[in-house]
C-alpha positions as CSV (number, residue, x, y, z in Angstrom):
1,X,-60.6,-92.7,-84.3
2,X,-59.4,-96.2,-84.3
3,X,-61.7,-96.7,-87.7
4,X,-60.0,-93.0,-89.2
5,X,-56.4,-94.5,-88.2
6,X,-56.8,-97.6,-89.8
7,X,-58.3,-96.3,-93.3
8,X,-55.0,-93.7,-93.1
9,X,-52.6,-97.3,-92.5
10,X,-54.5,-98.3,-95.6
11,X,-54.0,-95.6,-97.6
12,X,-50.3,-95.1,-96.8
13,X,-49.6,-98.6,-97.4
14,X,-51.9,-98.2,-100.9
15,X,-49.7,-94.9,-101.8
16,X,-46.3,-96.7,-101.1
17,X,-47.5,-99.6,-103.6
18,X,-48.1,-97.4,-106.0
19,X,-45.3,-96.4,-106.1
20,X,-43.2,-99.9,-105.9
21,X,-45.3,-101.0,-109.0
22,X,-44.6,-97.7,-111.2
23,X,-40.9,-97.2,-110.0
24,X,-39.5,-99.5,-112.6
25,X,-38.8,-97.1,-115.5
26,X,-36.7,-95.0,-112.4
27,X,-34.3,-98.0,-112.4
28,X,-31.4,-97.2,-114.3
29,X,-31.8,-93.1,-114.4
30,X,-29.0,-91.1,-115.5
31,X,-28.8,-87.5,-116.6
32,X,-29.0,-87.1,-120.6
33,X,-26.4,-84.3,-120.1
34,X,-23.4,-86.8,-119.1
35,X,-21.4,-88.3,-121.8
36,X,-18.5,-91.7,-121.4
37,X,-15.5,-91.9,-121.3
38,X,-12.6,-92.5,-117.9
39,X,-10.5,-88.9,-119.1
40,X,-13.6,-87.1,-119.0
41,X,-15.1,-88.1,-115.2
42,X,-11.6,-87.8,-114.3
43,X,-12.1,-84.3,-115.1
44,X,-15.4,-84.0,-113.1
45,X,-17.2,-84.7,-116.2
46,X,-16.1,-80.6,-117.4
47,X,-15.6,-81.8,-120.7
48,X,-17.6,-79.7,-123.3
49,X,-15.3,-77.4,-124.2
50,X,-12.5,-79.7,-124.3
51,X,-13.6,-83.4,-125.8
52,X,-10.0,-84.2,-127.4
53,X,-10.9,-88.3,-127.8
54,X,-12.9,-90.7,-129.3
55,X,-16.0,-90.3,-126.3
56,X,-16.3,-86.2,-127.9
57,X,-19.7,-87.2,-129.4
58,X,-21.1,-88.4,-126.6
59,X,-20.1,-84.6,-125.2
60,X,-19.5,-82.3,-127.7
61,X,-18.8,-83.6,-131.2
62,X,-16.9,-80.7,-132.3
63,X,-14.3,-81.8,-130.2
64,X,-13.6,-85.2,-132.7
65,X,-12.0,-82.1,-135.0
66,X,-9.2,-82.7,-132.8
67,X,-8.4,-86.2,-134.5
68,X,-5.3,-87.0,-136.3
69,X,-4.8,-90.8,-136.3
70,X,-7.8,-93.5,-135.8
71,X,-8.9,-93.9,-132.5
72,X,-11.0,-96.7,-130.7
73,X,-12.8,-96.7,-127.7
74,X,-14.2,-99.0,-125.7
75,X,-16.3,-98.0,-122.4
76,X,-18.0,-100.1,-119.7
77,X,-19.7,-99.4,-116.3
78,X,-20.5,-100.9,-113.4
79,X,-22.3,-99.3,-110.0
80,X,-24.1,-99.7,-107.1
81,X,-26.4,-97.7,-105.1
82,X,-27.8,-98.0,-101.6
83,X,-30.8,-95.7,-100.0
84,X,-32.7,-95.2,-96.7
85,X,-36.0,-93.6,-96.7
86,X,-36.9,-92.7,-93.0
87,X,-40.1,-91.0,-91.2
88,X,-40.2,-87.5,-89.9
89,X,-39.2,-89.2,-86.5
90,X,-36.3,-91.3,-87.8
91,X,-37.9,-94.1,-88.3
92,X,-36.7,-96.9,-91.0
93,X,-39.1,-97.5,-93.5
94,X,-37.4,-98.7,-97.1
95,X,-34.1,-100.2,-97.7
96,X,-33.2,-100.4,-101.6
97,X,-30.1,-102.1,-103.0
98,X,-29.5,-101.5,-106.8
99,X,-26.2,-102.7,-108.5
100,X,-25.8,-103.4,-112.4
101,X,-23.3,-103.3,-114.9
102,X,-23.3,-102.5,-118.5
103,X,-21.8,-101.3,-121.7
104,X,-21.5,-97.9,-122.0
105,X,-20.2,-96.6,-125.5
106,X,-17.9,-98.3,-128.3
107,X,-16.7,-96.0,-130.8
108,X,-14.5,-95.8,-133.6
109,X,-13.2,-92.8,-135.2
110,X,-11.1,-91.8,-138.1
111,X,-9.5,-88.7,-139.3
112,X,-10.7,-87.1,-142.7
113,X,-9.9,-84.0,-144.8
114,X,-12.0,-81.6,-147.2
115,X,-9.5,-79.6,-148.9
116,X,-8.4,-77.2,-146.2
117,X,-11.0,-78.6,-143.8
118,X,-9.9,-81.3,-141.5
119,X,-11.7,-83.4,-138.8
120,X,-12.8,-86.7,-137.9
121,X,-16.1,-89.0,-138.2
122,X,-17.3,-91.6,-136.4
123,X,-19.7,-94.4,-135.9
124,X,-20.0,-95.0,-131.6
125,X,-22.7,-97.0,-129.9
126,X,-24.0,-95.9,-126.3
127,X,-26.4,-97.1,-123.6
128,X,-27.3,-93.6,-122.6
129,X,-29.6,-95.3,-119.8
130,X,-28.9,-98.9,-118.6
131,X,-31.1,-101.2,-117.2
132,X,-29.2,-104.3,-116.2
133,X,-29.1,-105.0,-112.7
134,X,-30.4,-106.0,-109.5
135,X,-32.4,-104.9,-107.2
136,X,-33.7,-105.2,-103.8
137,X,-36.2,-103.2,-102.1
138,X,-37.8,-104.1,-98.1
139,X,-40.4,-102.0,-96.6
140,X,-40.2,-102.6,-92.8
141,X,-42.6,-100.5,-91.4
142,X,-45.5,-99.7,-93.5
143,X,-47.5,-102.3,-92.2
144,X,-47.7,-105.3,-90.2
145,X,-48.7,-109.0,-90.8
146,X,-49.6,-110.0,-94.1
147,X,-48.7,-106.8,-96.1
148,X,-45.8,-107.6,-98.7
149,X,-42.2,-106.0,-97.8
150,X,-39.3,-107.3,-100.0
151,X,-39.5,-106.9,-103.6
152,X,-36.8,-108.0,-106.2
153,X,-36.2,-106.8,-109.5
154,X,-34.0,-108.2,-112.6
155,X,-34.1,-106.3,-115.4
156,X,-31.7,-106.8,-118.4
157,X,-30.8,-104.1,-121.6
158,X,-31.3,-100.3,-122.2
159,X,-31.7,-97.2,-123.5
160,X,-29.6,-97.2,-126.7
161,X,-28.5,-94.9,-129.0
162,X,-26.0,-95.8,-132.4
163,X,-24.6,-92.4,-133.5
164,X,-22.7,-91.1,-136.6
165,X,-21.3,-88.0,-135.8
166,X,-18.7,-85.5,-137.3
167,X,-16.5,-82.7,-136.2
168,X,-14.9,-80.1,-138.6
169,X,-12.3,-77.7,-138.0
170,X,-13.6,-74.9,-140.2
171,X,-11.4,-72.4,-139.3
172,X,-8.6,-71.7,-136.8
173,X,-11.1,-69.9,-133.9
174,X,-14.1,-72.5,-134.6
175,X,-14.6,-76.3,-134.6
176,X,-18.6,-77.2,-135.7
177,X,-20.0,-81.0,-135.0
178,X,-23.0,-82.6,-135.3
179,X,-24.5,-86.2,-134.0
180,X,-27.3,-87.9,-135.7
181,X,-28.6,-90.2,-133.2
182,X,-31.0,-93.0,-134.0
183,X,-32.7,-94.4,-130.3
184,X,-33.5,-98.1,-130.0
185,X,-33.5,-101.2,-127.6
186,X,-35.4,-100.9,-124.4
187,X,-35.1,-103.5,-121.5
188,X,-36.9,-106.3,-119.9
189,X,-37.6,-106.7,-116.4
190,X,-38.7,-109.6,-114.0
191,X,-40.2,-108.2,-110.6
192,X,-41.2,-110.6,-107.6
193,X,-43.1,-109.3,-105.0
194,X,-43.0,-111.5,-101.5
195,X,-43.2,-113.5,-99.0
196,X,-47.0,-113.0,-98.4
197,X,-49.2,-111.7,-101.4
198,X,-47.0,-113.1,-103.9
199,X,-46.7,-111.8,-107.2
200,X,-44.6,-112.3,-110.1
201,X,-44.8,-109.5,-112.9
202,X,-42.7,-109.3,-116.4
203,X,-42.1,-106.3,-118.5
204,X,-41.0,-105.9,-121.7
205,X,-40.3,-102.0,-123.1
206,X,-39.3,-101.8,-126.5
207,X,-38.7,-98.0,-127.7
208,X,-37.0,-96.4,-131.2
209,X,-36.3,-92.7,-132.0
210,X,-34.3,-89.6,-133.0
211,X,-32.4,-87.1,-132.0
212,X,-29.5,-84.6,-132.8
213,X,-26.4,-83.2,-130.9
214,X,-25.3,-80.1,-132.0
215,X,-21.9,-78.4,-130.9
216,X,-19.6,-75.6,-131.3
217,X,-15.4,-75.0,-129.8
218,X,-14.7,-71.6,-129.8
219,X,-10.7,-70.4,-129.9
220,X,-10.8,-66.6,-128.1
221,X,-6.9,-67.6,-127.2
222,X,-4.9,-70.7,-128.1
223,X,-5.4,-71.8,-124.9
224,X,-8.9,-70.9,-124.4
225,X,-11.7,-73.1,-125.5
226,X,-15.3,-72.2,-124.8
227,X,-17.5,-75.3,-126.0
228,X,-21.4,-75.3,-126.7
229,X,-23.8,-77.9,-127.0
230,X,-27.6,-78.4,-127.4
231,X,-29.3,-82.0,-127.7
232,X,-32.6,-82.2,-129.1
233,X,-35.9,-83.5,-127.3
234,X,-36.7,-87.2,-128.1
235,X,-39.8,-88.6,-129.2
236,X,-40.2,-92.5,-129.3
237,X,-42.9,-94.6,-130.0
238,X,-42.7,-97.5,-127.4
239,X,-43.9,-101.3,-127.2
240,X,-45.2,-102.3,-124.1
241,X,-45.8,-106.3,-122.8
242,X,-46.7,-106.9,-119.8
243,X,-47.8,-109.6,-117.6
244,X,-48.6,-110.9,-114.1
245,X,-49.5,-113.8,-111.7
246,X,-50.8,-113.3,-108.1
247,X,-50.2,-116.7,-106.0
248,X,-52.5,-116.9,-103.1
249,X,-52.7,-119.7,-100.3
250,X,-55.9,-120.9,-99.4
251,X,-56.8,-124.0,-96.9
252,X,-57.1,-126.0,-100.1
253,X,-53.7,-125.0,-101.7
254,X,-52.5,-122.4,-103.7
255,X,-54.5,-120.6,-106.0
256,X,-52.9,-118.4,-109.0
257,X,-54.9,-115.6,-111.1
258,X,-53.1,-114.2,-114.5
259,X,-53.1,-111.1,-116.2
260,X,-51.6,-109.4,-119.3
261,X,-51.7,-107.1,-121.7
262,X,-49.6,-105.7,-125.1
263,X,-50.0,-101.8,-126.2
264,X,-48.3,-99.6,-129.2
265,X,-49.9,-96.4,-128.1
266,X,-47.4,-96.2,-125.3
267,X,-45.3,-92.9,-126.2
268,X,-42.1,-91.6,-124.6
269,X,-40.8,-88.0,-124.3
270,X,-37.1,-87.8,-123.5
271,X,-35.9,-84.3,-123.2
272,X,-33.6,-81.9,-124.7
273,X,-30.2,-80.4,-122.8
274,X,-28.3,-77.7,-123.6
275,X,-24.7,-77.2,-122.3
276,X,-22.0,-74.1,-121.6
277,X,-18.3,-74.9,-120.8
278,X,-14.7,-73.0,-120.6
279,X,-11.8,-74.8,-120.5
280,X,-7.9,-73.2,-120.1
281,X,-4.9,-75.1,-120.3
282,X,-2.3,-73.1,-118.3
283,X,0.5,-75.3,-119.6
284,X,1.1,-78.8,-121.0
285,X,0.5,-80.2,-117.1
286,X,-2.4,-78.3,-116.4
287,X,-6.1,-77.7,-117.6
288,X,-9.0,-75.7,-116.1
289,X,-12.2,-76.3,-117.1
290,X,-15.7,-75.8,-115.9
291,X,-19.4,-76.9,-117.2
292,X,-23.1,-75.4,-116.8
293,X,-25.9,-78.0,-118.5
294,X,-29.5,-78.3,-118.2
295,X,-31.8,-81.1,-119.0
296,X,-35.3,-80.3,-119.3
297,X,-36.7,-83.5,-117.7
298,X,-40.0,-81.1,-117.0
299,X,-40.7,-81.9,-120.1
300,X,-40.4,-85.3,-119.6
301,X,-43.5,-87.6,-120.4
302,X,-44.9,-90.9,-120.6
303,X,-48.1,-91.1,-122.6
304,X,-49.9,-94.2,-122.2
305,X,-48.6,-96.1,-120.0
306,X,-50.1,-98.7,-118.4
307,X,-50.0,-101.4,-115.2
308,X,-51.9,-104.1,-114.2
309,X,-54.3,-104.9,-111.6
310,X,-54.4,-108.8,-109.8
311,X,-57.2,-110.9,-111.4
312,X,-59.2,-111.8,-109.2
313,X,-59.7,-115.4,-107.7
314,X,-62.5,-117.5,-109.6
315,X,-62.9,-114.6,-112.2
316,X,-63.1,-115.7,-115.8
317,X,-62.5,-112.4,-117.4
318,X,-59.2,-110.4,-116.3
319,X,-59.5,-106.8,-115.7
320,X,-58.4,-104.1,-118.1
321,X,-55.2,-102.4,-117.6
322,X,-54.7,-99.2,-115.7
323,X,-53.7,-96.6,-118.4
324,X,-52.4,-93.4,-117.1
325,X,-52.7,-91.0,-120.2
326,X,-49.7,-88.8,-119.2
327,X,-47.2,-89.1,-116.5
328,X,-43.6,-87.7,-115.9
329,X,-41.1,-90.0,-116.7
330,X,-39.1,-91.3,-115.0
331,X,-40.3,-90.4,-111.3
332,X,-43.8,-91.9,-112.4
333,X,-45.9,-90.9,-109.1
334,X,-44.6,-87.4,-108.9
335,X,-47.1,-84.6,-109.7
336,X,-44.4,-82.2,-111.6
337,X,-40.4,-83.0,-112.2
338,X,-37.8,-80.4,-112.3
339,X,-35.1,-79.5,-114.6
340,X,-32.0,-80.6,-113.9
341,X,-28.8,-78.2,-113.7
């Protein structure tokens, strides 16, 4: 029994490593289906069928139809998150800290006309998933004694996405726009595992790609708007560095083992979303509007990807990487990921 108990400690502690070392790509994770801008969160973020200002690409970009005069804008962000996870008898076992700040779109838009055609184009820039920030995560009770429970994690940069987009009036019951989205950046993160066990481990995730935004402003009524949007799936090629030291104190000092490792083959998946919203605007004081989207994040994937084990001491040849061939991104250890609605 006691032997049974302490292999299932072992395991549990194994499992709950795992997952620290793969959660890094879950840092900054926000839903592909939510645009920028302060007017539009103000408004719950129901803001398809009524994008009226320079952030409409990043929602619907047949909403930058509405244009008359130039427009600039310029959007940042800055958050903080805190979580508990507990046992099924209360119990405290992770306490994680996560606060960043970051760029989140720069735009600038100006009016044009095609004979009796009028709308707007625009050239915008936005960190559709940021990376730069802090974190700190403690396991208290997972085990005792030696086993590391505090990690921190800096990590700097992005998901980015430069954008020239266009919305067209094209007659007086329809607006059309379109986004053509060109993916780049990635981020780079420092992650220190401690007190005991120590371990140091850099990343660097370099990632480029395409995508369009499609979307559509239908007029039933003056005051009626019913916008639709889809967003294409992504498909990026990614760059992955990584590399790590394990520091280990022995009655003669500290001893430190070193591992890395560099892959291309490392491919990302980043899905598609399609949106519904109706918007009313009972009077000039007063505007109803509600959204349905969906982002397929089952269909989600990390091909390639890769982490890497401790060397160990007085080994002259490091051990090859851990190469997962497909995994769902971002929740790395989960065994299927759901849509999200």
């Amino acid at each position: 029994r006691r032997a049974t108990f302490a292999a299932a400690l072992v395991l549990l502690a194994a499992n709950n490593l795992a997952a620290q070392e793969q959660d890094e790509l879950d840092f900054g994770r926000l839903s592909l289906a939510i645009g920028s801008g302060a007017r539009a969160l103000g408004m719950g973020g129901a803001f398809l069928a009524r994008p009226d200002d320079a952030t409409a690409a990043s929602w619907n970009p047949a909403g930058l139809s509405y244009l008359r005069v130039p427009e600039v804008s310029l959007v940042g962000v800055y958050g903080t998150q805190e979580s508990n996870t507990r046992d099924e008898g209360g119990t405290l076992l992770l306490v994680s800290h996560t606060q960043g700040h970051a760029p989140d779109f720069l735009a600038l838009a100006l009016p044009i006309e095609i004979g009796s055609t009028s709308g707007a184009v625009q050239l915008s820039f936005q960190r559709v998933i940021p990376y730069t920030g802090e974190r700190t995560v403690d396991l208290l009770e997972i085990l005792q004694g030696d086993w590391p429970r505090h990690f921190e994690i800096e990590a700097s940069g992005g998901f980015d996405v430069i954008a020239l987009s266009t919305g067209l009036k094209l007659a007086p019951w329809l607006r059309a726009g379109l986004s053509v989205n060109r993916w780049m950046n990635g981020f780079t993160q420092h992650r220190e595992r401690g007190p005991s066990r120590r371990s140091v481990q850099e990343a660097d995730f370099g990632l480029e790609g395409w995508n369009v935004n499609a979307g559509l402003i239908l007029h039933p009524h003056q005051n009626v708007n019913i916008g639709l949007v889809g967003k294409t799936r992504t498909s990026a090629p990614v760059r992955l560095t990584r590399s790590r030291s394990d520091f280990t104190t022995t009655p003669d000092g500290e001893t430190v083992t070193t591992n890395s490792h560099r892959s291309d083959d490392v491919r990302l998946n980043l899905p598609g979303a399609v949106g519904l919203g109706a918007s009313w605007r009972a009077n000039s004081q007063l505007t109803l509007s509600g959204d349905y989207t969906r982002t397929f994040w089952s269909h989600s994937f990390i091909y390639n990807y890769f982490t890497l084990p401790a060397t160990p001491e007085n080994s002259a040849v490091q051990p090859e990487p851990i190469v997962f061939p497909v995994l769902p991104f971002p929740n790395l250890v989960a065994e299927t990921q759901k849509d999200t609605q």
